[in-house]
C-alpha positions in Angstrom: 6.0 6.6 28.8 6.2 6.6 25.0 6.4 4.3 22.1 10.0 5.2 20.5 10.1 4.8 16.3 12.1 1.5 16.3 9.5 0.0 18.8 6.7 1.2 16.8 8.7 -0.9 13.9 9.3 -4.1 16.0 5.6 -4.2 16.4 4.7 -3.5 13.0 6.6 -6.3 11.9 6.1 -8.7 14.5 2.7 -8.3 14.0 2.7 -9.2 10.4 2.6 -13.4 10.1 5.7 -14.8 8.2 5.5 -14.5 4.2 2.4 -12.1 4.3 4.2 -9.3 2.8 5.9 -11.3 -0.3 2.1 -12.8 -0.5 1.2 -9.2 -0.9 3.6 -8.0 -2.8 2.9 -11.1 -5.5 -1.0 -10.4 -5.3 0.1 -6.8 -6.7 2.6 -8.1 -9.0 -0.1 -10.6 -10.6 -3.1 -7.8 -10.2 -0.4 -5.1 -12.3 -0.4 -7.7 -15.2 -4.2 -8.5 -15.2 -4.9 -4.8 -15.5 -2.2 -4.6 -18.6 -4.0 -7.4 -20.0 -7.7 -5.4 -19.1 -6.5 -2.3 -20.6 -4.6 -4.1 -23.8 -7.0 -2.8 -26.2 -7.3 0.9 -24.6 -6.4 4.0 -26.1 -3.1 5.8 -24.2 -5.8 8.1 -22.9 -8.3 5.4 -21.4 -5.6 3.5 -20.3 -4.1 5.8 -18.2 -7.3 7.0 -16.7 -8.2 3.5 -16.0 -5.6 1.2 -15.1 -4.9 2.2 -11.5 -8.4 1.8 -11.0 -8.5 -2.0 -13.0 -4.9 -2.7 -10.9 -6.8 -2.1 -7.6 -9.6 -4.0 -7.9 -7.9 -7.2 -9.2 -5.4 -6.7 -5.9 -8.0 -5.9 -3.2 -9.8 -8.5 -4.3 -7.2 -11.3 -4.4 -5.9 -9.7 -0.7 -8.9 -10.5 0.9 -8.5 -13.8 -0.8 -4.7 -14.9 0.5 -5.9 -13.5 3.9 -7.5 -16.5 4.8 -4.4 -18.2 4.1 -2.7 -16.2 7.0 -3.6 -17.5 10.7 -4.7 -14.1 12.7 -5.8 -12.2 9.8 -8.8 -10.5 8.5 -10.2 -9.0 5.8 -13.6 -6.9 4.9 -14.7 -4.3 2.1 -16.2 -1.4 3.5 -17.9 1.6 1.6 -16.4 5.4 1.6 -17.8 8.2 3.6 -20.4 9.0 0.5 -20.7 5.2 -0.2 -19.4 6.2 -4.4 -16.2 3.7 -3.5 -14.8 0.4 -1.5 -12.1 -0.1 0.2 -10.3 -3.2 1.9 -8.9 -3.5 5.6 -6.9 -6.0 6.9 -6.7 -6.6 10.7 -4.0 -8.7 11.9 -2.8 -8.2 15.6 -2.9 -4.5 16.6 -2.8 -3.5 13.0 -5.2 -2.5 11.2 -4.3 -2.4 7.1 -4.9 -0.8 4.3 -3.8 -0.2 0.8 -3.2 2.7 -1.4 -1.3 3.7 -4.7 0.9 7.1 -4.6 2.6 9.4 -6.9 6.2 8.2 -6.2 8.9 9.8 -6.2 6.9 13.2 -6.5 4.4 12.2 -3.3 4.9 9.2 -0.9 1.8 9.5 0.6 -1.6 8.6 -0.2 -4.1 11.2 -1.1 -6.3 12.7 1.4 -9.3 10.7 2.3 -11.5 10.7 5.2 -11.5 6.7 6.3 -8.0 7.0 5.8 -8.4 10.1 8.8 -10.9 8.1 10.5 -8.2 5.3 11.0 -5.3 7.2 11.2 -7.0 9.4 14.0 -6.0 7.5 17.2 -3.1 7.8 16.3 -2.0 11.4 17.5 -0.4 10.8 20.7 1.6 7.7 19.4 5.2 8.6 19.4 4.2 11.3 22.6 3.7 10.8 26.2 0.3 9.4 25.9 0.8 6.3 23.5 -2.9 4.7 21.8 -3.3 1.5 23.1 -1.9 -0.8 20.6 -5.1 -2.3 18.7 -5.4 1.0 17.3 -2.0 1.2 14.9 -2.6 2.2 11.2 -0.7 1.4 8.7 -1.0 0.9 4.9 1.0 -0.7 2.1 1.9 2.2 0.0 2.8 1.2 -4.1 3.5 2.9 -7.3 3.9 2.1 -11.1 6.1 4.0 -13.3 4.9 5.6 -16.5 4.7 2.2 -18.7 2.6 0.8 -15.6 5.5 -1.1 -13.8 5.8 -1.5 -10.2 8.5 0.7 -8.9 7.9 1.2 -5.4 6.8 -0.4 -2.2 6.4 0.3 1.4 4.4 0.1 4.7 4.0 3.4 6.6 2.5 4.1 9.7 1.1 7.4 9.2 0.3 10.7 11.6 -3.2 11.4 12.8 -3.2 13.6 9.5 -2.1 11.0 7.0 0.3 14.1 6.2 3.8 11.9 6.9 4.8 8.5 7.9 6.0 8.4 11.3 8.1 4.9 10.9 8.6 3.8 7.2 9.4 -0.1 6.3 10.8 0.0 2.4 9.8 -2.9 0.5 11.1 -2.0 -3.6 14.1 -3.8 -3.0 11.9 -7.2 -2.2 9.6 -6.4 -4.9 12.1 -6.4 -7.2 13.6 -10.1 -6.2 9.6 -11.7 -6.0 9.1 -10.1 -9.2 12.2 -11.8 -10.8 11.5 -15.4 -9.5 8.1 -14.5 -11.2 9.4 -14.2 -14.9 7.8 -17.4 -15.7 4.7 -16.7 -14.9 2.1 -15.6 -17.8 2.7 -12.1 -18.6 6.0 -11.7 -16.6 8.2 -11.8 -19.9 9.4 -9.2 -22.5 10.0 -5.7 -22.5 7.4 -4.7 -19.7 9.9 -6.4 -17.3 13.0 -5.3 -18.6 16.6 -6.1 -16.9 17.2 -3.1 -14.6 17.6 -1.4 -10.9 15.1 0.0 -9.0 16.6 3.0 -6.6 14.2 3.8 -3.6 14.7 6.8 -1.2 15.9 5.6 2.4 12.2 6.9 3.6 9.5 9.2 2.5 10.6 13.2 3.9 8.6 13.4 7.1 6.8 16.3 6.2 3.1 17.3 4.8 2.5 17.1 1.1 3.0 20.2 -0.7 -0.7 20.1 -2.0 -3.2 17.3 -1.4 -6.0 16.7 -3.0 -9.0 17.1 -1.2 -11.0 13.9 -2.6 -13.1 11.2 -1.4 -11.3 8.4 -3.1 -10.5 4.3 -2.1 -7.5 3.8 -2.8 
């Protein structure tokens, strides 16, 4: 017996309570702007080597706030492998969540780190004969910003054991894009940073290692 790609979707999904992705995706939305408004009086050169740092910890925080709001779901910070970083998991179900920022469109896959092994390690035989029993499926809510800091790109992957490609892929931009305009009148929603314009997202990240990945103890 073997868990099939469309039934490792359904249970992905049917797993996840109703609304708790657009609640995610607006808890990014809201953490992008906070970070643009953090980094306002930066340099170019600061701001670019600190806002995806700033943009993460406004969002894991406020996701481990709108958790609570969410029957059946979890949330804890827990330290790296050499305790220099956080990171926030989300258990809901058999799921077990993270969150991580990637190079889109160059890489669709978080960076290599080695909670993000740790948790994706069950998961070797899923799609094989010997499914993991199913408390133990990883998955993470993958996003990107563009090169003026703008959400582009959204997704929840369920990686391999390696983290090295997604074995089911559930595109999100699309969404983003619509919560994003019902947001416009929300602080910080207006004006050229949110201009008029269509997002085009690949059907789903090549299923296929990175070319290179960086081998670096990171949390996001």
């Amino acid at each position: 017996m073997s868990i099939s790609q469309p039934e490792l979707r359904a249970i992905v999904m049917s797993s996840l309570p109703d609304g708790f992705l657009d609640e995610t995706m607006r808890t990014l939305l809201r953490a992008n702007v906070s970070a643009k408004s953090a980094c306002a009086t930066f340099a170019e050169t600061e701001k670019r080597d600190s806002f995806g740092h700033i943009q993460r910890a406004h969002f894991e925080g406020a996701w481990r706030g709108i958790a609570a709001r969410f029957r059946g779901v979890t949330a804890s910070s827990r330290k790296n492998k050499k305790r220099t970083q956080s990171f926030t998991t989300l258990r809901v179900g058999p799921l077990v969540i993270t969150e991580s920022a990637v190079q889109f469109p160059r890489i669709v896959m978080p960076r290599d780190a080695h909670f993000r092994n740790v948790l994706a390690g069950p998961q070797m035989d899923l799609l094989d004969d010997s499914p993991i029993p199913p408390e133990s499926i990883f998955v993470i809510f993958t996003h990107a910003n563009d090169r003026y800091y703008r959400p582009i790109f959204s997704s929840v992957i369920a990686p391999d054991a390696g983290c090295r490609y997604s074995l089911v892929t559930i595109p999100l931009t699309e969404r983003m894009a619509e919560l994003r305009e019902e947001m416009r009148d929300e602080p910080g929603f207006q004006g050229p940073d949110y201009p008029e314009e269509k997002i085009e997202e690949p059907a789903a990240p090549p299923l296929r290692p990175n070319a290179k990945k960086r081998k670096t103890e990171d949390a996001g």
